[in-house]
C-alpha positions as CSV (number, residue, x, y, z in Angstrom):
1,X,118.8,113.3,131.5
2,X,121.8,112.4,129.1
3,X,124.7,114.5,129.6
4,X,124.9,116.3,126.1
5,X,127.7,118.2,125.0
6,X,127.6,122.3,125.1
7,X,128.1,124.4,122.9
8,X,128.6,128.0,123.3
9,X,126.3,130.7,121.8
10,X,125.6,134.6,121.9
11,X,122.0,135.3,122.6
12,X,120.2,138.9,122.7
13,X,117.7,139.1,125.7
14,X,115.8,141.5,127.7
15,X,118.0,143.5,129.9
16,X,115.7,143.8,132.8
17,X,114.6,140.0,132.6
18,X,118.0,138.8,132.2
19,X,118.9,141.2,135.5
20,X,115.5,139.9,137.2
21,X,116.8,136.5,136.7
22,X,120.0,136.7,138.0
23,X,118.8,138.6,141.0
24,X,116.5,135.2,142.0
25,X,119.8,133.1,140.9
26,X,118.0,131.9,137.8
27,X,121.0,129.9,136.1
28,X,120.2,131.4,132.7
29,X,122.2,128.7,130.9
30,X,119.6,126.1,132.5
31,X,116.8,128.2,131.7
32,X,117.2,129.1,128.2
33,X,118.2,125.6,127.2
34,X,114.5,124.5,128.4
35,X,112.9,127.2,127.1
36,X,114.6,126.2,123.8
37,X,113.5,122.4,124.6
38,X,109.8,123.6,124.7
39,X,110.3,125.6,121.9
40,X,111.4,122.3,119.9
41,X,108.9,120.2,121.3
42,X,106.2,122.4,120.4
43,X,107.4,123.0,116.9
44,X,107.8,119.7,116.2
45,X,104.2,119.1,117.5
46,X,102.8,122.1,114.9
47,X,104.7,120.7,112.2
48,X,103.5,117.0,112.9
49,X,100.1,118.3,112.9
50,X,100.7,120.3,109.5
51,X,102.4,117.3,107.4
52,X,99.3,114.9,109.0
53,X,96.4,117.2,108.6
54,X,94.8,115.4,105.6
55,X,95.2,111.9,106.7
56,X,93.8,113.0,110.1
57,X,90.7,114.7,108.7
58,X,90.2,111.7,106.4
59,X,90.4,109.2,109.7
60,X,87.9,111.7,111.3
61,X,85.5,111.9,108.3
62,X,85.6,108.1,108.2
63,X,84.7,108.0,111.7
64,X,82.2,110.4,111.3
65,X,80.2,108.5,108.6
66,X,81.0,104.9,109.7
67,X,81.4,105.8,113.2
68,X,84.4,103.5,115.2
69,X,85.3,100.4,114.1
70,X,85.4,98.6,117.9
71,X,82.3,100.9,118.8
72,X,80.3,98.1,119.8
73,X,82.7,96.3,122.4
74,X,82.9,99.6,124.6
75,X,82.2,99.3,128.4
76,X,81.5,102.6,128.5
């Protein structure tokens, strides 16, 4: 993993989680930063799937009528 630079931030969490967490020694710096990763990941994922939603359903009706282009050299 690339060694980004940091940047501080104020964040409002639960109070018994955050106290949970640092009972267990869950660095919460660590944590939040990859729940925020997932968080990112995911979004950009749902908003992939938004912008590409018509070309994708075209491709699939295509495939539906024609059925797949290479269908016929498929070992399986």
């Amino acid at each position: 993993m690339n060694a980004q630079p940091k940047k501080a931030t104020n964040l409002t969490l639960d109070a018994s989680l955050i106290e949970e967490a640092r009972t267990l020694d869950v660095n919460l710096s660590r944590a939040a930063e990859e729940g925020l990763r997932v968080a990112v990941r995911q979004a950009r994922a749902d908003r992939w799937r938004a912008e590409n939603a018509e070309a994708l359903a075209s491709s699939n009706a295509w495939v539906e009528q024609h059925g797949l282009p290479l269908a016929r050299y498929r070992a399986f």
